[in-house]
N, C-alpha and C positions, 0 to 999 in steps of 0.2 A: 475642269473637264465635265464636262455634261453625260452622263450614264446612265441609261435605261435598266431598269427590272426587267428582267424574262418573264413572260406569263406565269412561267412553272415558278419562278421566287414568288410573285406576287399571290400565287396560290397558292403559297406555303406559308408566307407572311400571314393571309388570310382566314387561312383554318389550319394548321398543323402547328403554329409556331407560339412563342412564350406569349409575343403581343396577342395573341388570340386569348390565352388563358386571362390576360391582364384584362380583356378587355369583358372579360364575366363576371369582374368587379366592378364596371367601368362607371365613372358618375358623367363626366365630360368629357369631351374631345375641347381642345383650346390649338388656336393658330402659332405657331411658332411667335409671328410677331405680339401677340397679346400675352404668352407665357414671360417674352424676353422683357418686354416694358413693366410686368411688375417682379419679376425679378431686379430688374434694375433698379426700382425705385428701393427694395427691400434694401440690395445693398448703399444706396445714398441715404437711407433713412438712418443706418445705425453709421454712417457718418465717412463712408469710402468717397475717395475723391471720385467726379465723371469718369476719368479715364481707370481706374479702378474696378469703379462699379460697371463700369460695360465691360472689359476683359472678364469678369470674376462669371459674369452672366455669359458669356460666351462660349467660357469651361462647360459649366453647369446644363445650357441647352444643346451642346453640341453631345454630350450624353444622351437626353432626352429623345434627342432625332436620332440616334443610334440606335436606340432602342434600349440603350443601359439604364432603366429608370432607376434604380438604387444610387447611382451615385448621381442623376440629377438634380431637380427642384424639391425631391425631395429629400432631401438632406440641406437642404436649404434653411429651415426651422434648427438643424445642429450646429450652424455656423454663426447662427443666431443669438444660439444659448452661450455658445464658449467664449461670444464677444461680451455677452450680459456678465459674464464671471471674471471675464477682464483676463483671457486666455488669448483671447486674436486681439491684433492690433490693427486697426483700421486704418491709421496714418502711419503706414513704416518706413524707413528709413533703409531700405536694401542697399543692402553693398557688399562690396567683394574686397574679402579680407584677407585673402593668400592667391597669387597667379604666377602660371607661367603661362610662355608663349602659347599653350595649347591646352592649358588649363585651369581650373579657376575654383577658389572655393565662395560661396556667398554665403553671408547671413541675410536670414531674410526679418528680422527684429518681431520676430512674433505676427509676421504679416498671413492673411490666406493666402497657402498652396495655389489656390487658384489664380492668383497673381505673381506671387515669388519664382514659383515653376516655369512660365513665360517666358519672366525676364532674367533667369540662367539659361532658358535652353536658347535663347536670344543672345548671350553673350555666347554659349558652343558653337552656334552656326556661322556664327562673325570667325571666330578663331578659325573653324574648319576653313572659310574661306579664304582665310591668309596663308594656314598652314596645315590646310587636308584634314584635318580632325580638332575636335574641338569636345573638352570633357569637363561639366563643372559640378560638384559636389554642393551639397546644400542643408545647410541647418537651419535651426530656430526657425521652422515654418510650420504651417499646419497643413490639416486634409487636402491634397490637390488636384482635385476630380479623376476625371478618367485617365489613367496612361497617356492611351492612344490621342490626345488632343495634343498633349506637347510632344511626341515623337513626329506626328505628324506636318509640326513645322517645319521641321528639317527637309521631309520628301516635297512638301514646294518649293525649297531650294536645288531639286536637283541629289538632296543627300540621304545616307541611310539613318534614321532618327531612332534614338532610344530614350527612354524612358522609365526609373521607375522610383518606390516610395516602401520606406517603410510606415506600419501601421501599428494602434493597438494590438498588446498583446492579445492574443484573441485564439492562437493557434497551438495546439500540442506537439512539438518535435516527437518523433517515430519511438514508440516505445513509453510515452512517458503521456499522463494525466494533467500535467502543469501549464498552465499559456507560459508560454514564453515568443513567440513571434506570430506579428501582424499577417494578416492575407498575404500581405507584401508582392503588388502586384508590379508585372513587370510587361514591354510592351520593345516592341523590336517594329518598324514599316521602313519599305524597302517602296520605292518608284519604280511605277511600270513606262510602258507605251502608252500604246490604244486601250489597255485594263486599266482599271482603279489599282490603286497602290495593295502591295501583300503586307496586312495587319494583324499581325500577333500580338493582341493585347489580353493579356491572363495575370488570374489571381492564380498565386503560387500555393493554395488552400485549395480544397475538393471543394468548395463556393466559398462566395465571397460573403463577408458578415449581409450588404448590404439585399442579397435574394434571400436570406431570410427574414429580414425587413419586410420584402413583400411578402411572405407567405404569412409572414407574423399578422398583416395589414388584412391581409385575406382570409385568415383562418384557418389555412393548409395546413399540411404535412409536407416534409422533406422530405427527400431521398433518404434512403438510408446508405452511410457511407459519410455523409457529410458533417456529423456531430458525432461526439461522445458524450456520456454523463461523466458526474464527475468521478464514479466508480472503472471511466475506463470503457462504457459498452456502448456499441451505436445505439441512438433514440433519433427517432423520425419527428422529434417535438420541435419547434421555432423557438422557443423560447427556452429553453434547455439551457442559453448561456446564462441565462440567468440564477439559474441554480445552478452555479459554480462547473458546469460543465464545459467542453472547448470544442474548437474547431478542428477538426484533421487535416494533417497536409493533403498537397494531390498527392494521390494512389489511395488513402483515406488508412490502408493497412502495409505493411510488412511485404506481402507475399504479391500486395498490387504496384507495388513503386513507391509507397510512402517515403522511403528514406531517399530521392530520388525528388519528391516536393518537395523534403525539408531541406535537403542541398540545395537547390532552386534559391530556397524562402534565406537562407541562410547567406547566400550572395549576393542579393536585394540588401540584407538585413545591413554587410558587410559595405559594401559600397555605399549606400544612403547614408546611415550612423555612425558606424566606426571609422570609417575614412574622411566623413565630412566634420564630426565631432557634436553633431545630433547623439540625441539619445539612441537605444539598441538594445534588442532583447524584450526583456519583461522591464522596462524604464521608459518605453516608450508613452507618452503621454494620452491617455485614452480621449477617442474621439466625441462620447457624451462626456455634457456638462454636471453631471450627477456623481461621478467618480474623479476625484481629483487623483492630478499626476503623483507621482511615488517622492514621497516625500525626501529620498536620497539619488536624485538627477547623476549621471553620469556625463549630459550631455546638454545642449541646447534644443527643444522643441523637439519637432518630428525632422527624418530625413529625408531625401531628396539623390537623385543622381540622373543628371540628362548626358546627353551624347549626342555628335553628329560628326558624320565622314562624309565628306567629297566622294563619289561617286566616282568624277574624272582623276582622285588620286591614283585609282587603281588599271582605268581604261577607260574611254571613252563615253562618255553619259548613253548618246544615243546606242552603242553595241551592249551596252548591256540590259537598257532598256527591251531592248530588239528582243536580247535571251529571257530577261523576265518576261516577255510578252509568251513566249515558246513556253518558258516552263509552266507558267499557271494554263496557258492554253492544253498543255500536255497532260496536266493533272485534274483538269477539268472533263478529260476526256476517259480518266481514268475509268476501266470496268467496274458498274456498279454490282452492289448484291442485291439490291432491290432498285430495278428499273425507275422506278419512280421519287427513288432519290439520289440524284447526283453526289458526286464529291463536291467539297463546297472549302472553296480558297478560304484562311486566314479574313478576316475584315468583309466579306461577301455580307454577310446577314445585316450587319450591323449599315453596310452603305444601302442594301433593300428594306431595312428600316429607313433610313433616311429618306428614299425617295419616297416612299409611301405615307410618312409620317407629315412630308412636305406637303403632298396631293391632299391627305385625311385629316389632318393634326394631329395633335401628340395627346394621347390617350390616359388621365389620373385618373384612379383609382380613388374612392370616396373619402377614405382615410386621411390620404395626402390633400385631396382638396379640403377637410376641413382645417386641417395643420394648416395650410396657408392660408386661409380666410382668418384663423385666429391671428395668425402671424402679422397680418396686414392691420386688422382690425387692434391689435397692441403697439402698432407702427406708425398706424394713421396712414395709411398705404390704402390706396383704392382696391376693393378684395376683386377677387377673379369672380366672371358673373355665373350664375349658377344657371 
């Protein structure tokens, strides 16, 4: 489907929005297709098969066009390092180790998320198609980019696509100073009509590790709300995980819905880990190379949990298409409080990232371009042109 930016998104894109702050860092602008060819080479270089290495890049920029630069190209150099310590497996052997008609568990042999994830939520949609819903669980795999790329499979078939992962420990359950669970984000897309699909993809954390990444890259300050020290008190510092401090659920406190993220985070954690037989909790395997996994595993790798429904199980594709077309149109029309900003659907920003990003290129930050110039340059990869 071909979808146009409103003036008023693209002048929010333009100066009011995160890519604007990104781009006050900015070193280059690079074409989708120039970013994808050396990503691609990155992943053939440490040894992914072609059809491998172009799904794993396809994860990776379709981030990038969204606008989610934390879990793009850059994190690209961390899937690097966990393959150098002999953490990800580049040639794996995926398979599906427990099924039934409508469900499935996979191991993915230590393969990238960015591939494993794919090819479960590719076995959900086959099942959906025989029998209305299709749900696979997923071990022994690692980081799997954005949510939103593998639920969004689904809604090209016509179905509603889920999505999610648990993550390092990284996060404080409500009341308590200890990480014990990942962002552990989750992602829900539903198919429209005449509108872009409605995408609910969120970290189940008040941010995600990877936007402190960028401020850390930038030199910023965070919100406050988003971090604790390791005493327990919000710090607006980036780097605060570092000195033993953690992440807060969404609500960030008590009295804002904290306990309400950590249920969120806690469902994620349950269906990824515990149901698939992945690690869970504080066991989960942390995503830098510098920190090895806990040396008493409960589980296999990181988890995983995709989903997908038939649409027509329930009623008619095109009527309900019809009614999502009504609802987002309804909420888009909703009264605002400040005239000049609308209410704004689920997945909206992220698809006026993308067309913008298509028309501009996709905007790194100095940091990240020289991460992948080294990267390339310890690769033998032709680096990105400066």
């Amino acid at each position: 489907m071909s979808v146009k930016a409103s003036p008023h998104s693209l002048r929010v894109l333009q100066t009011d929005s995160a890519l604007y702050n990104k781009c006050l860092y900015l070193r280059m602008l690079v074409t989708e297709s120039t970013l994808r060819t050396f990503t691609k080479n990155i992943f053939l270089s440490i040894g992914c098969s072609d059809e491998h290495a172009t799904l794993a890049t396809d994860v990776l920029i379709k981030a990038d066009m969204r606008g989610i630069d934390s879990h793009g190209v850059a994190r690209l150099m961390g899937y690097v390092r966990l393959w150098e310590k002999q953490r990800i497996n580049t040639k794996p052997n995926i398979q599906i180790v427990y099924e039934t008609p409508t469900t499935a568990t996979v191991d993915g042999d230590a393969g990238l998320g960015l591939v494993v994830a794919p090819f479960a939520m590719q076995i959900a949609i086959e099942k959906a198609r025989q029998y209305g819903s299709g749900w696979v669980a997923i071990r022994n795999s690692n980081h799997f980019g954005i949510a939103g790329y593998h639920a969004l499979m689904a809604v090209e078939k016509d179905m509603i696509g889920y999505a999610m992962t648990n993550a390092s420990p990284l996060v404080a359950p409500t009341f308590s100073n200890e990480r014990m669970l990942g962002t552990n984000p989750m992602c829900y897309a539903f198919p429209a009509g005449k509108y872009p699909p409605v995408v609910v993809d969120m970290a189940t954390s008040a941010a995600a590790n990877g936007k402190l990444e960028i401020a850390q890259r930038s030199g910023k300050q965070v919100p406050e709300g988003w971090i604790q020290d390791e005493q327990g008190n919000y710090t607006t510092d980036p780097h605060a995980l570092k000195n033993r401090g953690s992440l807060l659920p969404l609500g960030s406190d008590r009295e804002h819905g904290s306990h309400k993220g950590f249920g969120l985070s806690a469902v994620v954690d349950i269906l990824s880990g515990v149901l698939s037989g992945a690690n869970y909790g504080p066991w989960v395997p942390p995503f830098v190379s510098f920190l090895e996994p806990p040396t008493d595993p409960v589980g296999a790798g990181i988890g995983h949990f995709v989903g997908a429904m038939r649409v027509d199980g329930f009623r008619p594709a095109d009527e309900f298409k019809s009614n999502m077309d009504n609802w987002i149109a309804r909420f888009k029309s909703a009264s605002p409080i400040n005239p000049d900003q609308k209410v704004i659907i689920p997945g909206e920003p992220e698809l006026e990232a993308e067309i913008y990003r298509k028309q501009n290129g996709i905007p790194l930050v100095d940091a990240v371009v020289k991460d992948l110039n080294e990267l390339a340059g310890k690769l033998k990869v032709s680096p990105l042109a400066s």
